[in-house]
N, C-alpha and C positions, 0 to 999 in steps of 0.2 A: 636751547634756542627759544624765544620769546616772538611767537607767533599769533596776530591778530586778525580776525577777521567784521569784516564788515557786515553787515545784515540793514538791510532796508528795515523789519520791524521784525526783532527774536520774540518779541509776544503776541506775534499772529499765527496762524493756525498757516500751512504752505507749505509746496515739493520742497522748495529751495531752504526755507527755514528747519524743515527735518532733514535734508542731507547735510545740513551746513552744522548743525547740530553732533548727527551721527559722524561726522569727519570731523569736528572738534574735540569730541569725548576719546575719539580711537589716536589721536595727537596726543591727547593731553596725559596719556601714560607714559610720553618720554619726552615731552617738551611742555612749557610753561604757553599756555592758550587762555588769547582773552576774547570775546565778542562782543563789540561795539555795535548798539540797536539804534538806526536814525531815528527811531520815533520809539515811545510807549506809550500803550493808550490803556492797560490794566496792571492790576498793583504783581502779578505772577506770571511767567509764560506759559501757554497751556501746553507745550511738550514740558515734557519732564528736561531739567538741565544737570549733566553732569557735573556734583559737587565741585570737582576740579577744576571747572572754569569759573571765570569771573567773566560776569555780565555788564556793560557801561552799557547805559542809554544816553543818550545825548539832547533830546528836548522831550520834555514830558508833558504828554499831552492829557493826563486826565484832570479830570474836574477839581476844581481848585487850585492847578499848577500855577507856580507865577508864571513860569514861561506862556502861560497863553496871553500874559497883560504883557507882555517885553515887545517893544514898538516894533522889532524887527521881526516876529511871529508874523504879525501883520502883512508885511512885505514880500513879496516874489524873490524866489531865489536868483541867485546871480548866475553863482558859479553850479548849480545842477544844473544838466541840458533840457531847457524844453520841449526837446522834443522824444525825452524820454515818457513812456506811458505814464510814469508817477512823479508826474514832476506838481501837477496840482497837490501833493502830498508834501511838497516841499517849500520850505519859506525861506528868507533871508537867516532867519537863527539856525537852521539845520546847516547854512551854509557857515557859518562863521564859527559854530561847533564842530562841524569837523575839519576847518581848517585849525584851530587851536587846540584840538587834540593830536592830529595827524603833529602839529608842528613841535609840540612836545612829547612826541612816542618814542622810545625806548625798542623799539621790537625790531627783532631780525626780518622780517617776512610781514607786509601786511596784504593781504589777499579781499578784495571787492568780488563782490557778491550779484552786482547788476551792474549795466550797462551806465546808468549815471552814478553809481555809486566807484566805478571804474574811472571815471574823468576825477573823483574826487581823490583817488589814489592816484592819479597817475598828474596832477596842480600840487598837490598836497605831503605825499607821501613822501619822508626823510631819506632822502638822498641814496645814504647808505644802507638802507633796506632793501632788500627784493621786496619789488610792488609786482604786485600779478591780478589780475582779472581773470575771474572765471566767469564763463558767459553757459547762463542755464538757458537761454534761451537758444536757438536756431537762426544765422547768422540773415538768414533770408525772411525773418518774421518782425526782423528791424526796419523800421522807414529809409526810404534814401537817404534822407535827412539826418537822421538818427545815426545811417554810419558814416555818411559826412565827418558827423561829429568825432566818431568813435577810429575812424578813420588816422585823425590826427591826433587824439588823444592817446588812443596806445601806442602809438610811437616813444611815447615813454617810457613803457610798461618794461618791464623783465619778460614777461609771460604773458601770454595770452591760453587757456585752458578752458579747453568745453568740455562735454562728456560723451562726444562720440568723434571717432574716427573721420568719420564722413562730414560733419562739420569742422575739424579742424580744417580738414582737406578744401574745404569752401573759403573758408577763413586765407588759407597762404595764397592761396588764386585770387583773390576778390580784393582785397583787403593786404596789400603789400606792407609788411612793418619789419624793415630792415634792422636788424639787431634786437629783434623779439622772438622770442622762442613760441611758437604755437601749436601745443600739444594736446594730447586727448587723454584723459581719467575717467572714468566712466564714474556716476556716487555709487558711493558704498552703501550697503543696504543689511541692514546688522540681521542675524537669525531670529525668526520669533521665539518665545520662552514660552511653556507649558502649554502650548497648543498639540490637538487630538487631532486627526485629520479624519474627516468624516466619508470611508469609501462608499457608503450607501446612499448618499446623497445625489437629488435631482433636482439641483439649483446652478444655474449659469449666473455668474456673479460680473458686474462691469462696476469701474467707479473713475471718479476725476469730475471736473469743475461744470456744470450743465452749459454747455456757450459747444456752440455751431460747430468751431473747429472741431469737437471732439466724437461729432457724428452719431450720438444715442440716436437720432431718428433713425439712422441707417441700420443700425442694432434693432432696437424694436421691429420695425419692417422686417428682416433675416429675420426675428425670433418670430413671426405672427408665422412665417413657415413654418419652423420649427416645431409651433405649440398645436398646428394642425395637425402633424402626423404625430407627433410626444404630446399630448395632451397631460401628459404627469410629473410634465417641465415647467420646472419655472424663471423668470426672468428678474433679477433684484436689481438695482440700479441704484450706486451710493453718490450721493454729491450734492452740492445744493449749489444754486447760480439760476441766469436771469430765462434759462429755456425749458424750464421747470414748468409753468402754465403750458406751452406749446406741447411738450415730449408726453405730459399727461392726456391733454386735448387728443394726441396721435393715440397713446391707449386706449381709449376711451372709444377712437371712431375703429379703431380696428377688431374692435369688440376681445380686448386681452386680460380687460380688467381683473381677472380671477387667474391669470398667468403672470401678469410681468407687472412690476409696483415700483415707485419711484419712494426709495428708505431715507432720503436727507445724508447731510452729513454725518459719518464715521470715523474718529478717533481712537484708536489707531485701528487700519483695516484690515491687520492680518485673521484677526478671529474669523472676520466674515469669510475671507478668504478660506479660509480650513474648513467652513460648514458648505465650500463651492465644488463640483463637482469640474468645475472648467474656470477661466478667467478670459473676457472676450473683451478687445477693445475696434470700436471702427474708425479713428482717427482719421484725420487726411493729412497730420505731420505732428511728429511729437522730437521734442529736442532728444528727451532720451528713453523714457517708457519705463517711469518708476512704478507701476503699477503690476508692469508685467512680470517685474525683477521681484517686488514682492508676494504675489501673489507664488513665483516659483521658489522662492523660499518656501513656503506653507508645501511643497509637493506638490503643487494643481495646475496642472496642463493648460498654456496658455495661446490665445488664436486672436493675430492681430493682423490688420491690415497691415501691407508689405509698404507704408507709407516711409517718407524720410523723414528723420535719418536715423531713431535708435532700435526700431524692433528688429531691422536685419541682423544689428548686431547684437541683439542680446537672444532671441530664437536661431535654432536649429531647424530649417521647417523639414516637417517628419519627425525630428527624434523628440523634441522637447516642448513643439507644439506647434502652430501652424501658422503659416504666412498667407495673405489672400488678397486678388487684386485690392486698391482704392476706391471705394467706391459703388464694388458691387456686392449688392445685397442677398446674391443667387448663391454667390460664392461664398461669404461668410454664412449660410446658413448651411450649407453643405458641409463645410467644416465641423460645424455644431452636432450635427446630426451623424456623421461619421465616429464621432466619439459618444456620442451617445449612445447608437447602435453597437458602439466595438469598445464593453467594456476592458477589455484584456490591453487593448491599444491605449483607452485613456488612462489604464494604472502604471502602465508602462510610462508610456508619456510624465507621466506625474514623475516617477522613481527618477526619470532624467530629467527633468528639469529643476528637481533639487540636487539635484549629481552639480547640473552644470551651474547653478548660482552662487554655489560656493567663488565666484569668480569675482562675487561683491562681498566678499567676505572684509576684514576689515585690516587683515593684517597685509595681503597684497596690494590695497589703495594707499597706502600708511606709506607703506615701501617705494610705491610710484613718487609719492610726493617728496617724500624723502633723497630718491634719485634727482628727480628736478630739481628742488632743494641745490645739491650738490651741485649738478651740474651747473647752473645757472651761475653761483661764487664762484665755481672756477674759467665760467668763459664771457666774466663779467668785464673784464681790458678790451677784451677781441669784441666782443657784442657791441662796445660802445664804440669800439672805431671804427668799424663797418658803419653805425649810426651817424658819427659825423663824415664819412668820407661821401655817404651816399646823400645826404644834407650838402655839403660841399660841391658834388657835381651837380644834384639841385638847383642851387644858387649859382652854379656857371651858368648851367642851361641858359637860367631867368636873367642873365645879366646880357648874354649872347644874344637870346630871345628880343630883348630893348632897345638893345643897339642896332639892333638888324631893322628894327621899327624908327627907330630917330634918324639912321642916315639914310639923305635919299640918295635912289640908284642912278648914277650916272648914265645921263643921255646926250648925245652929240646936237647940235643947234639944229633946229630945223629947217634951217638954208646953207647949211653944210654941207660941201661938196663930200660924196660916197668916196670911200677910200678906194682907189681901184691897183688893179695889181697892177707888178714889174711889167 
């Protein structure tokens, strides 16, 4: 089977570009996988790429490309949605390359990777192909606008694929797409290699992109309790983005500076993780909480806000590490401090939440897709006549709806004598 994937950019650094990666390479031991990049802007991708795949880019953006003198470069995309977050990243040439590849593909399967990259699968993509859109994001972190669009464009999709449960579940309520399959795969998240796990260690480890949503202030704040009563704790914080001045500023006025440090970006972050006695995130909504999935990989007990929609389901709270309201900073440092104080509880903790991540292991996500896969060709007739049957009473409604508007309602004259009875 000849299965292609779309990528916004396979040579940036991203959640989405390392799971899309890591579910390309565990494919391409029994099917032919290719990844199609809308944009390149350096001559290598900085994740490593399985030899097996083949890489397309489709407009090349670095210095000296012709594509940056090609008139349509210049120009606003058509056919991306504007009101996708990266659509300033898109021009008229991204749109016309991937309508002249899509329209010369070959592939059994091609699968979109984002929300505009999904409208390009779903205008584009060869007929006889399962198109499927996987949405990495959280269906409630899209503009109204944005599923307006997305709205009527997956109506064409085979699939529609998140990676939690709980947002597929949002997706079939919200978002009605009659003859689309919308299902939940969690990413797959491969084992680390040659890492030591460090049980002696008194470092609480957080990492992901420095921006509001993801709550480091609320972290810091929990941890200045923390580092009162554990003074021989410390607080490391991976990620680089625009709350980097502010989240410093905040150590700095809480006087932590010699407890908690802001380390930049980390590629790849399992080492850090294994030198982590804990892995703490305070979120207020993560689509799926790849961070906590790796970090239990490495063995380290992990404590996240009980936000929606992935850490319910990838924590066991108690056995594999801890849930705690949104929000509250009393409560996440209590967490902390529980495992700090009860080391026998946080080795434990550790032992099961490498027990329980074998669940991203690579040959059970393979399998998932592989079902869908299957399933999808075989209820590919029935899927489509449900699409037009429900399209057709559609179109009664709106036809009913017109008429009911064009003809007016008969009224008797208004010096008409009243009808009166026998």
């Amino acid at each position: 089977m000849r299965i292609v994937f779309l990528l916004h950019n396979a040579y940036a650094i991203g959640g989405t570009v390392r799971t899309t990666l890591n579910l390309a390479a565990a494919l391409a031991g029994r099917h032919d996988v290719e990844i199609v990049s809308m944009r390149r802007h350096r001559d290598e991708p900085r994740f490593t790429v399985d030899p097996r795949i083949t890489v397309v880019p489709l407009v090349d953006e670095r210095d000296g490309s012709r594509d940056l003198t090609d008139p349509s470069y210049a120009r606003p995309a058509v056919d991306f949605p504007a009101s996708d977050k990266r659509y300033e990243q898109y021009t008229r040439l991204t749109d016309l390359r991937a309508r002249d590849y899509l329209a010369h593909c070959d592939a059994d399967v091609v699968i979109g990777t984002r929300p505009g990259i999904n409208v390009y699968v779903s205008l584009f993509a060869p007929r006889r192909a399962l198109r499927i859109g996987q949405e990495h994001l959280r269906h409630d972190s899209h503009s109204k606008r944005l599923r307006g669009v997305l709205a009527r464009a997956y109506r064409s999709l085979d699939a529609v694929v998140t990676t939690t449960e709980a947002d597929a579940d949002v997706y079939r309520r919200r978002m009605p797409l009659p003859g689309v399959r919308v299902a939940a795969v969690p990413n797959m998240v491969p084992a680390p290699e040659g890492l030591t796990r460090d049980g002696t260690t008194k470092v609480i480890t957080a990492a992901g992109r420095l921006v509001r949503g993801k709550r480091f202030d609320l972290l810091i704040e929990a941890f200045s309790a923390v580092a009162s009563k554990e003074p021989d704790w410390q607080l490391r914080i991976f990620g680089g983005g625009p709350e980097r001045e502010h989240l410093q500023h905040l150590i700095d006025g809480l006087g932590l500076a010699g407890h908690a440090r802001l380390m930049g970006p980390r590629t790849p972050i399992e080492a850090e993780f294994a030198k982590s006695a804990m892995v703490v995130s305070a979120s207020d909504a993560e689509s799926f909480g790849m961070t906590l999935v790796e970090a239990m990989r490495c063995g380290v007990p992990v404590i996240s806000t009980d936000c929606p929609l992935g850490p319910a389901e990838i924590i066991t709270n108690g056995v594999d590490g801890r849930l705690t309201p949104v929000g509250d900073a009393r409560s996440l440092a209590e967490a902390m401090l529980d495992l700090i104080t009860d080391e026998p509880l946080r080795r434990a903790m550790g032992e099961a939440a490498l027990q329980s991540s074998h669940r991203y292991d690579a040959a059970p996500i393979v399998d998932r897709y592989e079902s869908l896969f299957t399933e999808l060709k075989a209820t590919r007739t029935r899927r489509a006549w449900t699409r037009t049957r429900v399209r057709a009473a559609g179109w009664a409604r709106r036809q009913t709806h017109r008429l009911r508007r064009r003809t007016p309602t008969a009224r008797p004259p208004i010096n008409s004598p009243r009808p009166t009875g026998p």
